[in-house]
Structures are given as structure tokens and as C-alpha cells.
N, C-alpha and C positions, 0 to 999 in steps of 0.2 A: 619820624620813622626813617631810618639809614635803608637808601636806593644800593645796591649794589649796579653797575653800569660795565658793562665789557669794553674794551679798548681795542684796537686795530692800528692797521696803518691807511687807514683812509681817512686821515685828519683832515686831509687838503682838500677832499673830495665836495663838488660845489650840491653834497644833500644836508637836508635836517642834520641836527644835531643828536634828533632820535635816534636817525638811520646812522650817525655813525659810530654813536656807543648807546647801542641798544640794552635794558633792562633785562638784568638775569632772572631767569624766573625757572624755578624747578620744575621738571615734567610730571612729577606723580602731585603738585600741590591742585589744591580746586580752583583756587583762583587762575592757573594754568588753562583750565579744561572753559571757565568762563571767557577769558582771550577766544579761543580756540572755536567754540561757538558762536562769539559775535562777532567774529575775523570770518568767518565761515557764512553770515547771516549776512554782513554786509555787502560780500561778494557774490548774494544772489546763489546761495549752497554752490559754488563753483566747487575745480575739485582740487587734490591734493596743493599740488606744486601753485595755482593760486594761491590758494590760502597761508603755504607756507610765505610767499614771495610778501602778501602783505601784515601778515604778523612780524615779519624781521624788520618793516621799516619802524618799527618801535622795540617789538622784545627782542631777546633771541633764549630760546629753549634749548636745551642739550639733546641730543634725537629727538629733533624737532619731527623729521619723517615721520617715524616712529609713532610718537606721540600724536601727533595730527593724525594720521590713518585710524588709529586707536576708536581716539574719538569721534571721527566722522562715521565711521563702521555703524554707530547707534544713533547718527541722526533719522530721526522719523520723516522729516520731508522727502529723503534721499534716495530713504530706502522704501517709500511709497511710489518711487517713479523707476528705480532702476532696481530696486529687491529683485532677487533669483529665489525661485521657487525650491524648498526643501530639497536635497538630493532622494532619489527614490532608492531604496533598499536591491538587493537580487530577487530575480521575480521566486514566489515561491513555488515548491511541490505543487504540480498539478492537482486538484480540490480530484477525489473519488467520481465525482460524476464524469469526468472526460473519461475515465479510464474504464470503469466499469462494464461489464460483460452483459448489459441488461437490454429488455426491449425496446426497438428503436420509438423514439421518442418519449422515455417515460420522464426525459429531464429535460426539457426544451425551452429556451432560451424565445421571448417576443422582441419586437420592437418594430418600429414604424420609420417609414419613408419620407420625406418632407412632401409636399402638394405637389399633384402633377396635374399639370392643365388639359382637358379634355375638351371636346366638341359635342354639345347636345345636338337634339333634332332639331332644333329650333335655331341652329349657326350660334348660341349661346354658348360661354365659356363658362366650365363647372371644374371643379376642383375632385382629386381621386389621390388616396391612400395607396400603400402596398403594405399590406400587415404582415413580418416574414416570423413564421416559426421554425425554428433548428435543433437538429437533435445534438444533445451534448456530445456523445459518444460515436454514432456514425456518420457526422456533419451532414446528413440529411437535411434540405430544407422543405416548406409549404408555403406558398406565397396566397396572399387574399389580396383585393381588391374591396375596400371598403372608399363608398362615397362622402364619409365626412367621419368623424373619430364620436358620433354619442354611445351611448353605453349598449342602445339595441343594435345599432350595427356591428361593434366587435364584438358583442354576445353570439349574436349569428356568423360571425366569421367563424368565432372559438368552436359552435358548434359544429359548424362544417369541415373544420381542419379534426375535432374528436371523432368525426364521422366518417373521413376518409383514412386517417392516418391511424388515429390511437389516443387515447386518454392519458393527458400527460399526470406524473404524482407528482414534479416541481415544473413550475414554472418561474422564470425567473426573470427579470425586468431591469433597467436603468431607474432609478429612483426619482422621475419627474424633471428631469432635467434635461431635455432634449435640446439641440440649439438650432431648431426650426421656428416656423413663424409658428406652428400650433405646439407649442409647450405647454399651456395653459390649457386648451384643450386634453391630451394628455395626459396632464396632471391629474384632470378633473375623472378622467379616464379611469386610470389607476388605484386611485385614491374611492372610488364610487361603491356603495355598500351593495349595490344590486349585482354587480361583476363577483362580488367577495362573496353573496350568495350564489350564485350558479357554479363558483369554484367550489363550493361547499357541499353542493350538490353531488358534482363530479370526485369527488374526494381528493382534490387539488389543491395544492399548498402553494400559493403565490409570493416569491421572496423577490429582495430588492439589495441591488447593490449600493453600495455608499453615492451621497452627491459629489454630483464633480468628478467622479471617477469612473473613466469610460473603457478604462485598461481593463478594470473586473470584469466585463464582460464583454474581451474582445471575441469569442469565439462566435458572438452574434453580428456585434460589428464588424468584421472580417465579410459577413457575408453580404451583409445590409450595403456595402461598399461596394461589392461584385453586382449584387443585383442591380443597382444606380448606374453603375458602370454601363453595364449590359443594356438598360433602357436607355442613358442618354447615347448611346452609338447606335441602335439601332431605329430611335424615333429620331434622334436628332431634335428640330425645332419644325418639326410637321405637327400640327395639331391635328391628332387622331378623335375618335368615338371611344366610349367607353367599352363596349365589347369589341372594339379593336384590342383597347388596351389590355382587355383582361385576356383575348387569347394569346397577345405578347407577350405577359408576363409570366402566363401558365408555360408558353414554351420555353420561356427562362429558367422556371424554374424545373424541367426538363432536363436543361442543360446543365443548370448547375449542380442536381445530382447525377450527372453522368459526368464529373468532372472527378479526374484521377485522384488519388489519396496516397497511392505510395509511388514507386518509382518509375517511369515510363521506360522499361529499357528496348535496346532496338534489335536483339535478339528473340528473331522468331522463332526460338524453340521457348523462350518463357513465356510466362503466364501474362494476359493482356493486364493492365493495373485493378488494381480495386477501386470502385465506388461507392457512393451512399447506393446507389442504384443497386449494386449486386447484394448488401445488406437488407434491404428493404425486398427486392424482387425476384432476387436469384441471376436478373440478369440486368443489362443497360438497356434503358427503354428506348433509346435512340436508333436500335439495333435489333434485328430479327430473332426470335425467342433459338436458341442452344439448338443444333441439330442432335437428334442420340434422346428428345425428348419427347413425347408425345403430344400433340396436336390437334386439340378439340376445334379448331376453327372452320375444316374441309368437314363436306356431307356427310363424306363417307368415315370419317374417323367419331361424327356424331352417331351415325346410325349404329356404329360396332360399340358404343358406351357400353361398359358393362362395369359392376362390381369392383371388380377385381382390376379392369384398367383405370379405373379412376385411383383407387389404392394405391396403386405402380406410382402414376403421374404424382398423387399427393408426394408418393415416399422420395420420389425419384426429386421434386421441387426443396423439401426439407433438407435434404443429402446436400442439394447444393450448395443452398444458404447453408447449413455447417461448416461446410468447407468453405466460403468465404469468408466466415468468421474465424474460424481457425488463422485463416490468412490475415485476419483483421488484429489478430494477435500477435501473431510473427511478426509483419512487414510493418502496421499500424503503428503500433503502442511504442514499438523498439525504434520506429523513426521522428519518435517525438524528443528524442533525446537529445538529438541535433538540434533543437531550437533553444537548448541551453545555454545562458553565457551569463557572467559573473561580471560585477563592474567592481566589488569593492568597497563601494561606500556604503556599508552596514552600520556606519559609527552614529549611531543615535543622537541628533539635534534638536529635534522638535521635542519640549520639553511643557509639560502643565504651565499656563499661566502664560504661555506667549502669547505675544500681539499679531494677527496676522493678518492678510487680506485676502477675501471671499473672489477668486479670480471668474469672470464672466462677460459676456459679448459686450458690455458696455466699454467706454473709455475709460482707462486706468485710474485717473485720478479721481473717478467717483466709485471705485470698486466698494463694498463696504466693509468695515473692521468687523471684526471680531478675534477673542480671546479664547483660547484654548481649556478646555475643563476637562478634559477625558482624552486618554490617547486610547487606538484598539489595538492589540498586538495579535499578530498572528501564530499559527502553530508552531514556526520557529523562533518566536522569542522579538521578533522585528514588527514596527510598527508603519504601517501602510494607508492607516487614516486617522482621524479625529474626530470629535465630538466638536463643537463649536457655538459659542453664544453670540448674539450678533446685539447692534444697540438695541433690536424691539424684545430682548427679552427670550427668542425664541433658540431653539440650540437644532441645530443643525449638522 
């Protein structure tokens, strides 16, 4: 077989004879791409201008760049260590439940706190929950205090939060994948056919967002974050009692429905901001009930009850909530418009049949494969998750 050999003027030069008339080899031929990978394998996957520097002390390629980036782009070890995760699409049209005009909490959003260490009677160290429910639409929250995650304790949470607040019709959840020490717990949580009865009871529909995607339901993690916030600054590293804790967290959760929703402005002739609080109560709990309204708390406004002032107070309480929702329209909805922004990368990559890797709290290099069967596309045409087979068979 006739070598074709390239020539130079580094005849004199004191290298191989390789390096000085190195072997032509075409860049689109396979025997090219085999060089390319074991040039590439030798040097330990190093990267471009490596690989290039020692493929030429024998070939030399024509866009040699070119062609090396090519094919390193599809080596598997490489891109197991340093792969970038799919570009994510523009976020979509808010889902109808943020926006909607309906009772507070009929679409409420669960999810759970990592362990917080408490003080028994006994100087013993015990472990405590915060279960936070939020409303989709008036960012109202309900904080619980659950002593460990079995299925009777968040039964009796759900039941306490239906019995102070309201009966939610969705509830909506992270799909088992929490990145706390009790995930597993959780899981078993979620997944538990006794919870899926009492929701069945309550005429409650429990839905779940994709794994691994914590974006779908930031409007719970937004708060789940505030709340954490809020207890690790105000306990700090003091190990409290548990009815410490839970009067802490109820005042928390005080606070954080008395936290503003639309604009603070510093004009005292406008109207003070909207709250979950003034949706839920008519007024801020933090703060003394509305002058201009009536006052059952004093003797004398008990002993004058009558008919007809209770009517007044009912109607006069309605009127207000109206009028905050009304405001919850204007000010609300029309400043959600502002958290819009466009990146551009819409152009569809993730395609059926790719290879990919399951990304989670372990170390990279034992992430696990899995292969792509199913894309889901959303109402506008853009696809924001996957279906996925993993080696045990199972799709995810």
C-alpha cells in the first residue's frame, strides 16, 4: 500500500522521522477518527491542543482542530465528567392555578423541612419536621410541626391544617426526591395507600411533579427557603424544646403571611401593600383589627350583640376581603409580569434515544445512565422533561 507522507522544511530538525514528514490522512476517513481516539485514550482523555500536539508527531490531518473537537464532542468518558446539562427552554405561561380567582387554599402546594434538633424532658436530643402548606394563588402559608414523617403523623397534620384553614381540591408535591437525610422516609410517605385514602375521603387529588425537577414547584420552595431562613436566625444553634419550637414556627408563619405581595410604596396617602393575610382575614394579624369596624372583644360591645350588628360586622368583613381581592387583581396578577425573561434557547436538543446521566447528591462518576424513551412537551410545544430507563429496568 502507497504512504502518501507530507514534506516541510524541518529536514534538519534533530526529531523522528515521523515528526518530520508526517502521514496524510483524510479527516472525514474512519481510520482518521480511530488515530483520534487512541491519540486521545493515550493521553489520559486530555484535551484539544494535547491531542492535537501528539497525533502530528506521526500524522498530520487537514483541520486537524476541527476534526479533533468533532470527535472528542462524542467521547463518553469526557463527557461523563465534564457534560453540561441540556439548555432549559423559557420558563412557561404560568399553570391556571397561580392565577385563578378561587378559595384560598383550594390548590396548595406540601413539602417538608430537613430535621431540626430539639430538647426532650429528659436533656435527650429528638428530631422535628415543619410540614409547610401554601396556597397557589394567595401565597398564604400553614406551618405543622410533625415529630417524625409516619403516615399518622402527617395524617393528623393534613387534618389540622383541613381544619383550620380549608380543604384543599389539589394538592401538589415534589415527586420523592427530596435532598435531605429523610428522602426515604418521604418517599414512603407519599407513595403510602392509607394518605391516598384520607385524600379520597376529603375529595382531594394529590399530584406530583417530575424527578429531579425542583423548578416545577418553586412557588412552594420559595417559601420552604423563607421559612428555614427565618428559624436558622432566630434559634440559631440553641437547642430549644419542642413547644418552644412550635410556638416559633407558628409565629413564623404569622410573619410570613403578613409579608407584602405587591409594591411597598412610601407614599402615605396609598394604600398599605397587600397580604396573604388581608386575603385570608381581611386584615394583618400582626396588627390591630381596622378602626371604622366593629368590636366584639370589649363587654360592652358583647352585651349590645344584636341581629342585626352581627349582619353589619359579617357584611362590613366580606366588603373588605372583596376589596382586597379586587386589589389582588390589579396590583397582584399585573406584577407577575415582571418576572418574565426570555433566554432563547428554545432549539430542541434532547432527542428519543439519548444517553444521559441521572444527576444526584452522590459523586459524578457514579451518577447512573439512563436512556431517553419519552420526551413531555408542554402547552407550548417545548419540552421540559423526560421519561427515562435506567440499567434496572425501571423508567423514571
Amino acid at each position: 500500500m502507497n504512504i502518501i507522507r507530507c514534506g516541510g522544511r524541518i529536514n534538519n530538525a534533530p526529531i523522528d522521522e515521523s515528526a518530520k514528514f508526517p502521514v496524510l490522512i483524510p479527516n472525514k476517513d474512519r481510520f482518521c477518527k480511530l488515530i483520534v481516539m487512541d491519540a486521545h485514550a493515550k493521553n489520559f482523555h486530555s484535551g484539544l491542543e494535547s491531542t492535537v500536539t501528539f497525533i502530528r508527531q506521526s500524522y498530520w490531518i487537514p483541520s486537524i482542530r476541527q476534526c479533533v473537537k468533532s470527535i472528542l464532542r462524542n467521547c463518553v468518558t469526557c463527557r461523563k465528567i465534564t457534560g453540561r446539562p441540556y439548555h432549559t427552554p423559557d420558563p412557561p405561561p404560568l399553570p391556571s392555578d397561580r392565577l385563578n380567582d378561587s378559595p384560598p387554599f383550594t390548590v396548595t402546594g406540601v413539602d417538608f423541612t430537613g430535621a431540626l434538633h430539639v430538647r426532650t424532658k429528659s436533656n435527650c436530643i429528638s428530631k422535628a419536621y415543619v410540614c409547610l402548606f401554601t396556597c397557589a394563588n394567595t401565597r398564604a402559608v400553614h406551618l405543622e410541626i410533625d415529630e417524625d414523617l409516619t403516615e399518622q403523623t402527617f395524617i393528623l397534620a393534613l387534618r389540622r391544617f383541613a381544619s383550620r384553614k380549608s380543604v384543599p381540591k389539589i394538592m401538589m408535591s415534589d415527586n420523592c426526591t427530596t435532598y435531605t437525610a429523610a428522602a426515604k422516609e418521604i418517599e414512603i410517605l407519599t407513595k403510602s395507600t392509607t394518605i391516598q385514602e384520607q385524600l379520597n375521603i376529603y375529595g382531594t387529588q394529590w399530584k406530583f411533579i417530575p424527578k429531579r425537577a425542583p423548578w416545577y414547584g418553586g412557588w412552594w420552595e420559595r417559601l420552604i427557603g423563607l421559612t428555614k431562613n427565618c428559624i436558622k436566625k432566630v434559634i440559631g444553634r440553641v437547642l430549644v424544646t419542642f413547644r418552644v419550637l412550635e410556638t416559633i414556627v407558628i409565629e413564623i408563619e404569622a410573619i410570613l403571611n403578613d409579608r407584602p405581595l405587591t409594591h411597598v410604596s412610601t407614599d402615605l396617602t396609598d394604600d398599605e401593600p397587600l397580604t396573604p393575610s388581608h386575603l385570608l382575614y381581611g386584615r394583618r394579624v400582626k396588627t390591630l383589627p381596622y378602626s371604622g369596624t366593629i368590636n366584639f372583644s370589649s363587654e360592652e360591645n358583647v352585651q349590645n350583640l344584636t341581629h342585626y350588628t352581627a349582619n353589619r360586622q359579617s357584611s362590613v368583613q366580606k366588603r373588605i376581603i372583596h376589596d382586597f381581592w379586587n386589589r389582588w387583581r390589579r396590583e397582584y396578577l399585573t406584577s407577575l409580569r415582571e418576572q418574565h425573561r426570555n433566554t432563547g434557547n428554545n432549539t430542541q436538543i434532547i432527542k428519543v434515544g439519548d444517553i444521559v446521566q441521572i444527576h444526584d447528591d452522590t459523586t459524578r462518576t457514579v451518577w447512573n445512565i439512563a436512556i431517553t424513551v419519552k420526551l413531555v412537551y408542554g402547552r407550548d410545544g417545548l419540552c421540559r422533561s423526560a421519561i427515562l430507563r435506567t440499567k434496572n429496568g425501571t423508567t423514571s
